[in-house]
Every structure is written in C-alpha cells, then in structure tokens.
Backbone as a chain_set.jsonl record, in Angstrom:
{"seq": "XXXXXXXXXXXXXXXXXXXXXXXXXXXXXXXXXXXXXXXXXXXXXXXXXXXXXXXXXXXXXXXXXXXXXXXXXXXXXXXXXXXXXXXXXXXXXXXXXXXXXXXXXXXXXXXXXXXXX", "coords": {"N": [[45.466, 124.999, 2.082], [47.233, 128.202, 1.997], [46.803, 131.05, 0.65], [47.593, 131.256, -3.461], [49.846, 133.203, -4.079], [51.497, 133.41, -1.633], [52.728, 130.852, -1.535], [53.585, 130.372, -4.119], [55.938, 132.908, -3.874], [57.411, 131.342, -2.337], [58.694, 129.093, -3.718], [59.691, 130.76, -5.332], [61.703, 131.275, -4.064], [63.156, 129.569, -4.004], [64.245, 128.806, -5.949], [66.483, 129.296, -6.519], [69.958, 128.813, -6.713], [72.183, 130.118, -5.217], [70.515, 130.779, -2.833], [69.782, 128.482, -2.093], [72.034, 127.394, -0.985], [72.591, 129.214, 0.981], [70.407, 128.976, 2.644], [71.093, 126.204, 3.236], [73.164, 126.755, 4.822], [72.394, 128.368, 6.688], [71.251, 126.14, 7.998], [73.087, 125.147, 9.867], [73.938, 127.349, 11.71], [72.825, 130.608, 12.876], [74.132, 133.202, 11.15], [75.731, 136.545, 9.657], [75.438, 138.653, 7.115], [77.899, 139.448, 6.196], [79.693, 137.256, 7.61], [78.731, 135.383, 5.909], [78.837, 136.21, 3.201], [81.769, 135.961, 2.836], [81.625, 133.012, 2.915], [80.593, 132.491, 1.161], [81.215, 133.577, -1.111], [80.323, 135.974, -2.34], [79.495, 139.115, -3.228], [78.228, 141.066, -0.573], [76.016, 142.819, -1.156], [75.133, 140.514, -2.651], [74.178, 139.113, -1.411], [72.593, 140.18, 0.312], [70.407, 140.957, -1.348], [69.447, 138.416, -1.976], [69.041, 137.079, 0.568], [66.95, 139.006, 1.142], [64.499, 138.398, -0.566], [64.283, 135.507, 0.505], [63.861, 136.246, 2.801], [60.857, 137.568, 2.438], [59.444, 135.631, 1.514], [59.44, 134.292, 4.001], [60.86, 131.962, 4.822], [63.456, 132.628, 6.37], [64.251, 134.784, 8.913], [65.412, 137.921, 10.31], [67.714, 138.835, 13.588], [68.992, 141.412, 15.495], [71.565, 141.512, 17.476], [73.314, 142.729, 19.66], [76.643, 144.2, 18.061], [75.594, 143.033, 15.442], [73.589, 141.558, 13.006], [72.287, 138.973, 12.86], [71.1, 136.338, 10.216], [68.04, 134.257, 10.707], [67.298, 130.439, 10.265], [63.999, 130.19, 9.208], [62.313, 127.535, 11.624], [60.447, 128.535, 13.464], [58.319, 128.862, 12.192], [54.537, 129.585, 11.768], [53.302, 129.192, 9.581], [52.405, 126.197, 7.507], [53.134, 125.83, 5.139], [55.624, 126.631, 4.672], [56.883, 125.42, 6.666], [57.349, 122.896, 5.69], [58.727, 122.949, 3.602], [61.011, 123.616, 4.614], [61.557, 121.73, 6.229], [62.027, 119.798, 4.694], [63.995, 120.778, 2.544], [65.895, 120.144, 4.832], [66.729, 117.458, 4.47], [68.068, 117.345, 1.829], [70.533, 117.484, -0.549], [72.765, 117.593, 1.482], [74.7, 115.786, 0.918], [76.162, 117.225, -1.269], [79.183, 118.766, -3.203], [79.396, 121.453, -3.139], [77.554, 122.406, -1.177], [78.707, 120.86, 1.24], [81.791, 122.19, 0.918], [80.978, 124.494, 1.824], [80.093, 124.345, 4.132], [82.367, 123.678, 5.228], [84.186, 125.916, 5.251], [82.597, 127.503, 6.848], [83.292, 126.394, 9.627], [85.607, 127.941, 9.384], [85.031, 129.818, 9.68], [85.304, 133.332, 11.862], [83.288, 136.091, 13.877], [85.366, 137.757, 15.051], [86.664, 138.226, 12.97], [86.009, 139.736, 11.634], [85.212, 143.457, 11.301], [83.164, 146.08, 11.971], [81.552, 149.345, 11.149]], "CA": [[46.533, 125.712, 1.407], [47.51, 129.484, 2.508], [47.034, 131.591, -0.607], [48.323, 131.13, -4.09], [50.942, 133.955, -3.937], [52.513, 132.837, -1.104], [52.65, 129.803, -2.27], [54.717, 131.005, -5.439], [57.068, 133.305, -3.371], [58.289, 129.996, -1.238], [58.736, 128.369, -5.003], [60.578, 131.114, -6.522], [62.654, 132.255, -3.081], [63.908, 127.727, -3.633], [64.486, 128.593, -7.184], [68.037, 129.985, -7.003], [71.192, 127.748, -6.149], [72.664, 130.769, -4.285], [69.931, 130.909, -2.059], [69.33, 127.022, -1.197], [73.73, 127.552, -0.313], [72.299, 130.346, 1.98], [69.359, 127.929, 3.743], [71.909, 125.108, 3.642], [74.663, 127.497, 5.816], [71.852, 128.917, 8.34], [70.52, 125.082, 9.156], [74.013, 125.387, 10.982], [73.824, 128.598, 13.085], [72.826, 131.88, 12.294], [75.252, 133.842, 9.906], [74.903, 137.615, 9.517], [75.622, 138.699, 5.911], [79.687, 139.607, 5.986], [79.772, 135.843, 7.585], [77.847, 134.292, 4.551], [79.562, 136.384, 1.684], [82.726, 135.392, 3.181], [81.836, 131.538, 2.69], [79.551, 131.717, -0.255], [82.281, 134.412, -2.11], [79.417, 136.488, -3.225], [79.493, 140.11, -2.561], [77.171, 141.419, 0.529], [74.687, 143.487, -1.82], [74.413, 140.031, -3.431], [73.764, 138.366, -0.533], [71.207, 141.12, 0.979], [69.358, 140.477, -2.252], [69.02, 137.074, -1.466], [68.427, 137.45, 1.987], [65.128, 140.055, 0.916], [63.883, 136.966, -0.811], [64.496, 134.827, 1.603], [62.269, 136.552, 4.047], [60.048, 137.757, 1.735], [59.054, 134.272, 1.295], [58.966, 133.619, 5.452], [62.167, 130.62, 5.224], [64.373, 133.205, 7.482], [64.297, 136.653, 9.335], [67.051, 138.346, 10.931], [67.596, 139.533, 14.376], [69.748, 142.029, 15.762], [72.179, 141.086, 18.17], [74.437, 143.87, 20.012], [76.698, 144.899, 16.694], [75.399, 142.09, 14.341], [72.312, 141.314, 12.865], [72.042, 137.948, 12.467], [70.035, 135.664, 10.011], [68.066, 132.713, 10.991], [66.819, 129.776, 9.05], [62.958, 130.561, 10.085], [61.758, 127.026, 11.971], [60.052, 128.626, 14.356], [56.943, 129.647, 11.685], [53.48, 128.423, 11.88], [52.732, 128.939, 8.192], [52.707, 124.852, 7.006], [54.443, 125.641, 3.501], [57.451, 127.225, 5.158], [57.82, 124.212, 7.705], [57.414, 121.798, 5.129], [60.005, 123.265, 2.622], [62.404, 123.532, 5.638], [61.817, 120.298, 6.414], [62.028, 119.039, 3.269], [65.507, 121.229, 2.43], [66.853, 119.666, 5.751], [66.897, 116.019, 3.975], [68.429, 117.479, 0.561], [71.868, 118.123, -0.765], [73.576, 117.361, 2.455], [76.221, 115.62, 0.004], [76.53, 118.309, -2.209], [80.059, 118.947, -2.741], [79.111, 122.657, -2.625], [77.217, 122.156, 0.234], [80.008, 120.289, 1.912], [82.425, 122.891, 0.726], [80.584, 126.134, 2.28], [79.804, 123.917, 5.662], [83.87, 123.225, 5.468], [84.36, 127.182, 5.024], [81.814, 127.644, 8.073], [83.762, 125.947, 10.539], [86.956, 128.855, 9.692], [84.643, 131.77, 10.401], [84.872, 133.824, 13.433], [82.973, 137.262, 13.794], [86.01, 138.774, 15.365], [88.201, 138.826, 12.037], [84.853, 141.21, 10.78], [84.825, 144.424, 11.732], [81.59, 146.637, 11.827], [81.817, 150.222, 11.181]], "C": [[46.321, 127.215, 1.585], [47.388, 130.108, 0.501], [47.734, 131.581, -2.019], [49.838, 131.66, -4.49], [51.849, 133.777, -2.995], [53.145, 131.46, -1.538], [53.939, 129.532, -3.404], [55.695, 131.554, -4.462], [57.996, 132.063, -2.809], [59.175, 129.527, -2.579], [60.015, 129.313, -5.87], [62.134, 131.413, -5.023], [63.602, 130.463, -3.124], [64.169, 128.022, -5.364], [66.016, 128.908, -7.48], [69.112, 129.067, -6.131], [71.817, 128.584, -4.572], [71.674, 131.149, -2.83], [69.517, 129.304, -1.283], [70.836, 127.15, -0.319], [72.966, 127.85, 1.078], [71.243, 129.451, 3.103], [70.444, 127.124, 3.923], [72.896, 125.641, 4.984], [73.294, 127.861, 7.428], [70.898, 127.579, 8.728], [71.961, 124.744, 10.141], [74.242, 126.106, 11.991], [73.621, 129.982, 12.367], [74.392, 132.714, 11.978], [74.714, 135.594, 9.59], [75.717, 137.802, 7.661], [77.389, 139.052, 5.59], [80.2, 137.952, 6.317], [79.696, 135.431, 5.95], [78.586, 134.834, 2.915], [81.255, 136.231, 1.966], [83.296, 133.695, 2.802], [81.348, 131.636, 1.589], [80.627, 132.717, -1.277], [81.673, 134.983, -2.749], [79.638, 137.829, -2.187], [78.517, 140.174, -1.529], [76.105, 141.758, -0.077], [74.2, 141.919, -2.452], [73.527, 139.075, -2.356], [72.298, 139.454, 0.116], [69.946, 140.777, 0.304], [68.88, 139.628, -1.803], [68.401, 136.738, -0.154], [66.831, 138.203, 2.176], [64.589, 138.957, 0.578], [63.316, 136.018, -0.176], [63.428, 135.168, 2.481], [61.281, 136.882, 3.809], [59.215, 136.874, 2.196], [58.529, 133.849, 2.887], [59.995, 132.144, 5.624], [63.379, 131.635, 6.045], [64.003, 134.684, 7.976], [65.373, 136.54, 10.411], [66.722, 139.228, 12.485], [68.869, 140.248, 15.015], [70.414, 141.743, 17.186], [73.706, 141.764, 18.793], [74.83, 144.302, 18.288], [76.376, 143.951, 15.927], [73.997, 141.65, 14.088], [72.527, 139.754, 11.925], [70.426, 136.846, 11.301], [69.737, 134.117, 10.524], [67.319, 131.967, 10.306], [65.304, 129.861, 10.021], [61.902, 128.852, 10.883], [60.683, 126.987, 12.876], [58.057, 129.093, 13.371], [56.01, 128.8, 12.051], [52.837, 128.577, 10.314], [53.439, 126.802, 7.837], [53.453, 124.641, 6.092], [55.498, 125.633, 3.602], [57.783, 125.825, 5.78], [58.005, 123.23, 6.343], [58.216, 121.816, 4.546], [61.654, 123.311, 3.631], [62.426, 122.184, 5.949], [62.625, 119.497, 5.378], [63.605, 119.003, 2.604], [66.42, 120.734, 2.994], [67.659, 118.21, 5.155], [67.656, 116.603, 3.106], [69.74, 117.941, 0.553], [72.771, 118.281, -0.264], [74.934, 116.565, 1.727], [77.016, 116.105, -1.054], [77.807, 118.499, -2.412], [80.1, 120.316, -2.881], [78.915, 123.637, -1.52], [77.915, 122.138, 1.492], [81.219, 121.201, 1.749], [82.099, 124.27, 2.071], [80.612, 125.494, 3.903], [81.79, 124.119, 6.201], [84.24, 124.702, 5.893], [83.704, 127.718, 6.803], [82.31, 127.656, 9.136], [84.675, 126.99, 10.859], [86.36, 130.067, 9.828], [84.797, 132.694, 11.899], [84.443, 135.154, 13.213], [84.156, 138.833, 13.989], [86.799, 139.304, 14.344], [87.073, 139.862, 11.372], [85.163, 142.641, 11.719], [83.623, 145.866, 11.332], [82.207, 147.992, 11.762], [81.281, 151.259, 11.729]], "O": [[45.178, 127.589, 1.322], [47.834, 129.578, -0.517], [48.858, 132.037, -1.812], [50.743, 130.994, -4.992], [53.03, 133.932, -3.307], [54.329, 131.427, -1.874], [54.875, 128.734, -3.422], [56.463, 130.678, -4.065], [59.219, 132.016, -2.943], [60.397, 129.609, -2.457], [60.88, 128.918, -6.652], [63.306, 131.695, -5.272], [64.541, 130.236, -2.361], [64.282, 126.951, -5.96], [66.574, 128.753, -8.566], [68.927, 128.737, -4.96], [71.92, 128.134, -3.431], [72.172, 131.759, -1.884], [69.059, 129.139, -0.152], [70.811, 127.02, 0.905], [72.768, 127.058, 1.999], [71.482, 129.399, 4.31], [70.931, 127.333, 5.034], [73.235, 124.932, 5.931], [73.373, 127.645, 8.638], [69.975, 127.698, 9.534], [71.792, 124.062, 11.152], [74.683, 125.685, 13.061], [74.261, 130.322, 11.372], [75.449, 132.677, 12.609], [73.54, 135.868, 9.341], [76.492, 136.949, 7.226], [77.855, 138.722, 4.5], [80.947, 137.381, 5.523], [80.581, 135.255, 5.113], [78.787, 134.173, 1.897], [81.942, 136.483, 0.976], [84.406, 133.219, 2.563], [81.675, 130.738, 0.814], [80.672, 132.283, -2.428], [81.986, 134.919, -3.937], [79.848, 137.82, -0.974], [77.791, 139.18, -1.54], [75.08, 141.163, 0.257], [73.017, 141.859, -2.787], [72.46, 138.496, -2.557], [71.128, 139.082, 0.205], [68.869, 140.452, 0.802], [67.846, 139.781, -1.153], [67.326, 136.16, 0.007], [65.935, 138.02, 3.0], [64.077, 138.356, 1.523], [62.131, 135.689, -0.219], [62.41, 134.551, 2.794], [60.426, 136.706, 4.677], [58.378, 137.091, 3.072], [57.482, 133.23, 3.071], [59.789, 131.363, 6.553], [64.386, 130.966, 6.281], [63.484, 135.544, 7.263], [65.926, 135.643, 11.049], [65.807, 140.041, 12.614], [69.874, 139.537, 15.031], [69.609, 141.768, 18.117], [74.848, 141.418, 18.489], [73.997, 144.608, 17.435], [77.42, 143.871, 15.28], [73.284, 141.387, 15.056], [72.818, 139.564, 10.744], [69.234, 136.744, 11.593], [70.51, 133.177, 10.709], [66.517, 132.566, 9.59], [65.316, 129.671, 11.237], [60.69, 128.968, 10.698], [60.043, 125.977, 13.169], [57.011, 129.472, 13.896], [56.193, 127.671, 12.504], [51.81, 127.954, 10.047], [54.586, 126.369, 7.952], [54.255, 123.716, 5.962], [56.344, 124.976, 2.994], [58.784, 125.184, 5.461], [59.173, 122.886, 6.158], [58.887, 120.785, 4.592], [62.84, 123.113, 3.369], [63.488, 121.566, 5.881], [63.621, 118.775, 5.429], [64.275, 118.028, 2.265], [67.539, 120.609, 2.494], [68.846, 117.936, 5.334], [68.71, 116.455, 3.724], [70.164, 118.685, 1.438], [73.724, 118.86, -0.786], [76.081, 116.84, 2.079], [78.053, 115.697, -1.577], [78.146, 118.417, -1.231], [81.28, 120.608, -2.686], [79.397, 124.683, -1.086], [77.871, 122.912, 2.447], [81.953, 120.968, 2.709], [82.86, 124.746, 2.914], [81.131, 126.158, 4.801], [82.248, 124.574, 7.249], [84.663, 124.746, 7.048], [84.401, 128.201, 7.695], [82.09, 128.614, 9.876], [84.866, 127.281, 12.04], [86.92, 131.142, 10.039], [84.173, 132.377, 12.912], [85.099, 135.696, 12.324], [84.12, 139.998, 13.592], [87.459, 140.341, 14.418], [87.449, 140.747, 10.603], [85.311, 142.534, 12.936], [83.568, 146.394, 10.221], [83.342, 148.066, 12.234], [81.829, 152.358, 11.639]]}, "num_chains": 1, "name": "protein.A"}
C-alpha cells in the first residue's frame, strides 16, 4: 500500500456525485471542461474545481491539444490504487439514470458549437 494520504485523496476525490458524473463521462472520450459543464449543467469554475481534485488524486490529467485542453480518465497510471478504483468505477453505475442521461447528452456535443477566446 502507497502511503496513507494518498490513499485518502483517491477516497475523498470518489466522494462527490459530481465528480464520479465527471469519471463516468471521460471513460467515453476525453472532454475538456466547456464540453463537460455543458452535459453535467454545472458551471466551468465548478467543474475546474472538480477537475483539481480529480488530478490531485492521480484518476485524470489533462492534455493540451491545439486550442483545447482536454481531460483524460488517467488509465495509463502505474500507482495500483488509481488502477484499481478505475477499474472498479468502470463496473459501477453504468445504469444510473444520471449516468445514462449525461452519456445521452455526450453523444450531442461537438467542440465546434464552443468557441475559445
């Protein structure tokens, strides 16, 4: 087991509804934050929040991509806690009708109706 504090961050960064949404949306394709508060109907600052968390923790980091900085759900880690909780997330809540809602939402996004400033 990797340190107790990490440990906790993973624990509290799975503690918030609006943030499992947020893992649930990027095991579909990376989403940059105007995407995601678009489907999840949460402002951007609230989503950024969440997003700090999020990587905090090591379950996503974001990469920049011409004008968009995309997040991604992080599978690629070699910490064991992270894979396991991603794993673990992948099985869960897939019938959510929340879940199933935001995925539905997902499908009507396109980057081009965003515009960057």
């Amino acid at each position: 087991m990797k340190n107790i504090e990490e440990f906790v961050k993973i624990f509290k960064a799975l503690s918030d509804p609006q943030r499992i949404r947020i893992l649930k949306l990027l095991e579909i394709q990376p989403f940059c934050v105007c995407e995601m508060a678009s489907i999840l109907g949460l402002a951007p600052s609230t989503i950024s929040s969440h997003l700090s968390i999020l990587k905090e923790a090591g379950l996503i980091f974001d990469h920049k991509e011409h004008r968009w900085v995309s997040c991604y759900l992080n599978r690629t880690t070699r910490n064991s806690q992270v894979q396991a909780m991603i794993a673990y997330l992948e099985t869960q809540c897939n019938r959510d009708p929340v879940i199933l809602s935001d995925r539905e939402k997902a499908k009507q996004i396109s980057r081009t109706t965003f515009s960057v400033g």
